[in-house]
Legacy VTK file of the C-alpha trace (Angstrom):
# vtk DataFile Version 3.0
C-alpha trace
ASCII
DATASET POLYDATA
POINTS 155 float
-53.529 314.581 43.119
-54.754 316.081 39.785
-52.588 317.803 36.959
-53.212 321.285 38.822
-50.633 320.648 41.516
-48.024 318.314 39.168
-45.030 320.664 39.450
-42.663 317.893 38.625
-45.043 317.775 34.814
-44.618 320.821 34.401
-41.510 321.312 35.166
-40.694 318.370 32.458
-42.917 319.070 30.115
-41.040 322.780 30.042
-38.073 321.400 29.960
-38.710 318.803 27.216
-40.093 321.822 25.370
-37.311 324.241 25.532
-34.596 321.473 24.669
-36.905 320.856 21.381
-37.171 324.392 20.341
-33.430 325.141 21.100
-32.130 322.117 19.179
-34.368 323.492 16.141
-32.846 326.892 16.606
-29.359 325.406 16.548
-29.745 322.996 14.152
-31.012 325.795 11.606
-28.557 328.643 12.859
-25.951 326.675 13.583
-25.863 323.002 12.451
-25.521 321.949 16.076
-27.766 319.299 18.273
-28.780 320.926 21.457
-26.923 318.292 23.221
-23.741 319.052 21.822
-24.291 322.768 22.491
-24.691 322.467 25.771
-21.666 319.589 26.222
-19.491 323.645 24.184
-21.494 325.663 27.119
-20.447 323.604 29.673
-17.016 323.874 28.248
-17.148 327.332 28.040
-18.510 327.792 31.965
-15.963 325.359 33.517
-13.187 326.108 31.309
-10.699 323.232 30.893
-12.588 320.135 32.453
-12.097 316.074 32.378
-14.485 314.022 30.987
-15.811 312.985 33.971
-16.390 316.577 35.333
-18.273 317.392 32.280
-19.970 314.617 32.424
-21.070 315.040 36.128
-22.063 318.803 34.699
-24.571 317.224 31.767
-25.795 314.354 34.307
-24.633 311.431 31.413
-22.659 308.844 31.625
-18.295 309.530 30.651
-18.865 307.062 27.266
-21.594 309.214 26.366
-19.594 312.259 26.854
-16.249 310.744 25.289
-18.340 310.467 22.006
-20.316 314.206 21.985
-16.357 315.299 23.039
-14.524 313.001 19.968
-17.152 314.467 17.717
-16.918 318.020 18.729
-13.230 318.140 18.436
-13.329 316.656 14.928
-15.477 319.623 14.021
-12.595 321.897 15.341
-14.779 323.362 18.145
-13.246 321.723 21.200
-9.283 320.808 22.258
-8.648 317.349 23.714
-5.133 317.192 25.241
-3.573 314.681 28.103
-4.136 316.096 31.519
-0.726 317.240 32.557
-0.962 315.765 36.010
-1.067 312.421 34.029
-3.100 309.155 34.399
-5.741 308.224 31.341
-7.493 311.622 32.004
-7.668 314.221 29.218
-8.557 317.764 29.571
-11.425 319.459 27.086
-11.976 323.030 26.238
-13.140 325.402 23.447
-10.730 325.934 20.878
-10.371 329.104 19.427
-12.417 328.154 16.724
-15.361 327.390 19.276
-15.622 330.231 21.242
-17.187 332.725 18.900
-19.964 330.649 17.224
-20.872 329.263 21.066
-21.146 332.873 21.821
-23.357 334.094 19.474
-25.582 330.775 19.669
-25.722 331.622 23.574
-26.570 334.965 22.783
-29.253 333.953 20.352
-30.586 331.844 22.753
-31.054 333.835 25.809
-32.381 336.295 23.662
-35.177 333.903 22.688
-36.218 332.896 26.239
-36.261 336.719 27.904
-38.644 337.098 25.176
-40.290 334.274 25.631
-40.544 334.670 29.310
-41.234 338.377 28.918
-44.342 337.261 26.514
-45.745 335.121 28.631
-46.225 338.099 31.355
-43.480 336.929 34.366
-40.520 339.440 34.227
-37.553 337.471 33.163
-35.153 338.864 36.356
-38.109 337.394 38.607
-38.269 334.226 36.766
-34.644 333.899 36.783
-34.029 334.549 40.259
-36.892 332.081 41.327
-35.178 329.405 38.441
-31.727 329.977 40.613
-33.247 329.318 43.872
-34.976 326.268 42.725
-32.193 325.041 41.557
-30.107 325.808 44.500
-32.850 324.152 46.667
-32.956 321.049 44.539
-28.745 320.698 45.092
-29.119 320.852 48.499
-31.829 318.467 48.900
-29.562 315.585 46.853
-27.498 316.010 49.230
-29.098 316.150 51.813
-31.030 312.799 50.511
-27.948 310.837 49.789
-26.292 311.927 53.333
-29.563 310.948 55.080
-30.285 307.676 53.527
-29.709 304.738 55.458
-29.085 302.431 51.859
-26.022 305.096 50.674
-22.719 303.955 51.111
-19.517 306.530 50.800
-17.527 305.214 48.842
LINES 2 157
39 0 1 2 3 4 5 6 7 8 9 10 11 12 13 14 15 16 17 18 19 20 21 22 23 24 25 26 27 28 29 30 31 32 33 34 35 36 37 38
116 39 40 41 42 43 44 45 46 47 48 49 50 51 52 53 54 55 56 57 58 59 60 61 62 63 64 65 66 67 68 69 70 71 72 73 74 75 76 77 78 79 80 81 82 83 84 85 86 87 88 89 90 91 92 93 94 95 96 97 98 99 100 101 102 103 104 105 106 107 108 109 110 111 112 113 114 115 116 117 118 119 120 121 122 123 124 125 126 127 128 129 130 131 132 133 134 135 136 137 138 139 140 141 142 143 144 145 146 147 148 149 150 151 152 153 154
């Protein structure tokens, strides 16, 4: 099968592309990595969250997290505080501090990418309600694929 048909590629390639141009945009706007932007984002969207929960959210693994999260609240941008149901878990969220500057870099960004979607000739709703579905399609089918593979153990 030839490049044509490669929607995975694409699909990477895209990706790969967008992360690049966003982390230039933050680092220049904001003196922020992409990666940590989107470790405030997720943040932001689940509200207070455990490592491991926003680490399930960026698909990396919780030591990876623990260090984007130590660095981010050094900076002032994110509150770490013991989870008050106990254990070793500790909840994360935006501080005060964060919310405003994570705002106006989501802003910034969004803006960027209707444009660039709009430029490119697909209407950004359309493209953004296809993106959705895809997305939704792709959830279902891992889980479907774990449920219906005979090698997956619940655990």
């Amino acid at each position: 099968m030839g490049r044509s048909k490669n929607l995975g590629l694409e699909l990477h390639t895209l990706v790969s592309r967008l992360e690049r141009a966003g982390d230039q945009i933050l680092r220049a706007q904001h003196g922020l990595s992409y990666r940590r932007f989107m470790v405030l984002v997720i943040v932001g969207e689940l509200g207070a969250s455990t490592q491991r929960a926003l680490a399930e959210g960026l698909a990396v693994t919780e030591p990876s997290v623990s260090r984007m999260v130590a660095a981010l609240a050094d900076t002032g941008l994110l509150t770490v505080a013991p989870d008050p149901a106990g254990g070793n878990r500790r909840q994360i969220a935006l501080s005060d501090a964060g919310k405003v500057p994570v705002d106006r870099a989501v802003t910034e960004l969004i803006e960027r990418l209707i444009e660039l979607v709009e430029a490119s000739g697909v209407p950004f709703d359309t493209y953004l309600t296809q993106t959705r579905r895809l997305n939704a399609a792709l959830g279902d089918a891992s889980i479907r694929s774990v449920r219906h593979d005979p090698h997956h153990h619940n655990r």
